[in-house]
C-alpha positions, 0 to 999 in steps of 0.5 A: 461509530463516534465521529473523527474530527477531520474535513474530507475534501473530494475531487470529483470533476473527472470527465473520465476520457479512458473509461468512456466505454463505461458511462460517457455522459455523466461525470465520473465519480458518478459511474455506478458499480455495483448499483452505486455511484463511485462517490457514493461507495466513498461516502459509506466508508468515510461515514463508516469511519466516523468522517462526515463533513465532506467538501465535494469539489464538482466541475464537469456535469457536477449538476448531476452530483448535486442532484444525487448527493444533496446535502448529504442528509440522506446518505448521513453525512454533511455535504458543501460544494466548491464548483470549478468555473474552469479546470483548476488540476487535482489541487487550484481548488484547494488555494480558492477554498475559504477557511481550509482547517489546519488537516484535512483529508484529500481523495479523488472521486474516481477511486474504490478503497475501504480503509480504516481512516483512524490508523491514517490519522493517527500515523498523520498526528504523530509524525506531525507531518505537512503531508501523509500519502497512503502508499500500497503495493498494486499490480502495476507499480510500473507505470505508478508514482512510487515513494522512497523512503529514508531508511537509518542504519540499525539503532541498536546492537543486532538490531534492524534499520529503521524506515521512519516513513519519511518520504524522500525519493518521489519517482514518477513513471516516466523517471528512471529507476531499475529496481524498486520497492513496489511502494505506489503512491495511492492518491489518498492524503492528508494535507496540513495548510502549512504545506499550502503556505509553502507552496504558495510562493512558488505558484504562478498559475490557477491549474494546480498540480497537487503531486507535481506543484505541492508535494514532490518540489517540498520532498526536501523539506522532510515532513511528507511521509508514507503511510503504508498499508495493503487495503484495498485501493484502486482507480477505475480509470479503465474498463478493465479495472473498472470490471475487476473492482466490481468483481471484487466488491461482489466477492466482499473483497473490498470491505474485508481488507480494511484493517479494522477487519481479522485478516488471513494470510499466506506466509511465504518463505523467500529462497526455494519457494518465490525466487529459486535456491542458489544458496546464499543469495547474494548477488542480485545477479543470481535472483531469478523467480521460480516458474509459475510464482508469480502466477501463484502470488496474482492468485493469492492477491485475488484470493482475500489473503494477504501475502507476507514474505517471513525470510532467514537471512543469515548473509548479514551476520555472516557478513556476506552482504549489507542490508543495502544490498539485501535490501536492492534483492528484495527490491529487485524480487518486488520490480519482477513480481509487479511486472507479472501483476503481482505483490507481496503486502509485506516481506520481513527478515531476520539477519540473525545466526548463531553459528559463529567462526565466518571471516568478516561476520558481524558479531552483534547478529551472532544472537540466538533471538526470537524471530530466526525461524523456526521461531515465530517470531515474524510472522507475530510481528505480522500478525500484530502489524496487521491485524490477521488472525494466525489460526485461519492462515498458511506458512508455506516455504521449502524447509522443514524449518518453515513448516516447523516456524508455521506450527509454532506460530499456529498456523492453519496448516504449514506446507513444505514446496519443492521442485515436484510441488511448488507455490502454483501447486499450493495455491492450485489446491487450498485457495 
């Protein structure tokens, strides 16, 4: 692969303390899963996607990473060191660096991703941004820093609101919030030296915070922005996490998630088939999930598919309920599934609806368009946001109307769920 012109820098002077069961006497990104040093499965997917001049910031019995890591040669990548006399906090290290380049790219050395880094990059220039944070639905976004973006009201006649992935909201786990988008800051970013320069003027001290000193106090200023995106990203920060991340890398899960790889996914009707049919739904009130969904999306999270929400939503022609209030259900739906361990990649809807003669409708969604199901048209906009290949994937909903939708798309198999066969019951059979 021809290289990306981007400098890594790679904290990796964790001592580790919650995974000490693991490896105690080595520093963290060193603890070796599945044969291989943390560091070391970073260092292959960086060097996979053309990004070779690496900076790895040690502290902690960082001798022990020089003496396996070297200069990089041997692994095909170009290696420097920045050690830390004193603990300096996820970001000191950044202000002692000489000749930091205009962007680089920021990770911590305790984490197992496989990302297609020139997707991020590209997100990065074109938003010219001080800041870009991968963001990713996990399985415990409740004790996760999660991102809030800006989302503009529809730019057109009949047409959708706009997320222009401007971060404004950064809400820490210990901060109050009572339904949210399952949007978790994933700790890999791009960093602009200007953003530096910002922050300088307001710190006083050599121990950095990078999320608390440099990115959350410049929010405001506009120009940090979310990168979405459902590869595959986790921490081992505890003996748990540490197991199931082995496990999924010996499944060929981790590598298969990169978007630069075809992905396969179950396509989810919302009403009926996850949260239980009351009709229009349009009191938050009255969203409640259906016994055993949630075990049935865990399932399907661990399973390699992605799980992508495709929903009719007639409420908003009909004029029932803005898509502010759509949009807090559809959070609410996201803050009781992560709850129970589970995620959604994606959820997209259609607000259309030809049927006219409603009090209060909304006459510019009064439109016969391409993506009310049982036109495909979501699940297209799916399969080209991610890269899946439709004919090794799933449509599952509780209408005939679904199953119809899936065909059209062209589907595996199109799957029709009711009170006697549900989500669980699928998922039971076919994954």
């Amino acid at each position: 692969m021809s290289k990306t012109e981007m400098k890594v820098i790679i904290m990796a002077g964790g001592k580790g303390t919650r995974i000490a069961s693991i490896a105690s006497d080595i520093p963290k990104p060193m603890i070796r899963i599945c044969g291989k040093p943390i560091l070391e499965h970073q260092i292959e997917c960086l060097r996979r996607n053309g990004l070779t001049d690496i900076t790895l910031c040690i502290g902690h019995l960082g001798h022990f990473i020089r003496e396996y890591f070297e200069d990089g040669s041997k692994f095909g990548v170009t290696i420097s060191y920045f050690e830390e006399t004193e603990p300096l906090g996820t970001a000191g290290c950044l202000y002692k660096m000489q000749n930091l380049p205009e962007n680089f790219l920021l990770l911590c050395g305790d984490t197992i991703f496989d990302i297609d880094f020139k997707r991020f990059i590209a997100f990065h220039t074109e938003h010219d941004a001080d800041a870009s944070l991968i963001s990713h639905p996990n399985s415990h976004p409740y004790d996760s820093s999660l991102l809030v973006t800006e989302t503009l009201p529809p730019q057109t006649l009949g047409g959708m609101p706009v997320d222009t992935h401007r971060v404004i909201q950064w809400l820490n786990k210990e901060d109050d919030r009572l339904w949210y988008k399952n949007r978790v800051n994933a700790g890999i970013e791009i960093i602009s030296s200007r953003l530096l320069e910002k922050a300088k003027t307001h710190i006083t001290k050599d121990k950095v915070d990078l999320d608390r000193d440099i990115l959350k106090p410049h929010v405001a200023d506009g120009k940090i922005f979310a990168y979405d995106t459902p590869e595959y990203i986790k921490d081992i920060g505890t003996p748990d996490r540490y197991f199931a991340v082995e496990e999924d890398i010996q499944k060929g899960l981790v590598l298969q998630r990169n978007l630069g790889n075809i992905q396969k996914a179950i396509f989810l009707d919302r009403d009926g088939t996850i949260n239980k049919d009351v009709g229009f739904l349009t009191d938050i009130n009255n969203l409640e999930l259906i016994d055993g969904a949630a075990e049935a999306i865990k399932k399907i999270n661990n399973s390699g598919y992605l799980a992508i929400i495709v929903t009719n939503q007639p409420v908003i022609a009909r004029g029932d309920i803005t898509f502010e209030q759509l949009q807090a259900i559809n959070n609410k739906l996201e803050t009781l599934l992560g709850k129970e361990g589970a995620y959604t990649d994606a959820l997209y809807f259609c607000p259309h609806h030809t049927d006219k003669g409603f009090e209060g409708e909304r006459p510019e969604y009064k439109i016969d368009c391409k993506c009310r199901k049982p036109k495909p048209g979501m699940i297209e906009a799916a399969c080209k946001d991610f890269n899946i290949d439709v004919s090794q994937s799933f449509m599952v909903g509780d209408s005939q109307r679904d199953v119809e939708c899936g065909n059209n798309a062209g589907c595996k198999k199109s799957i029709q769920v009711s009170q006697s066969y549900t989500l669980l019951d699928f998922v039971r059979e076919y994954l």
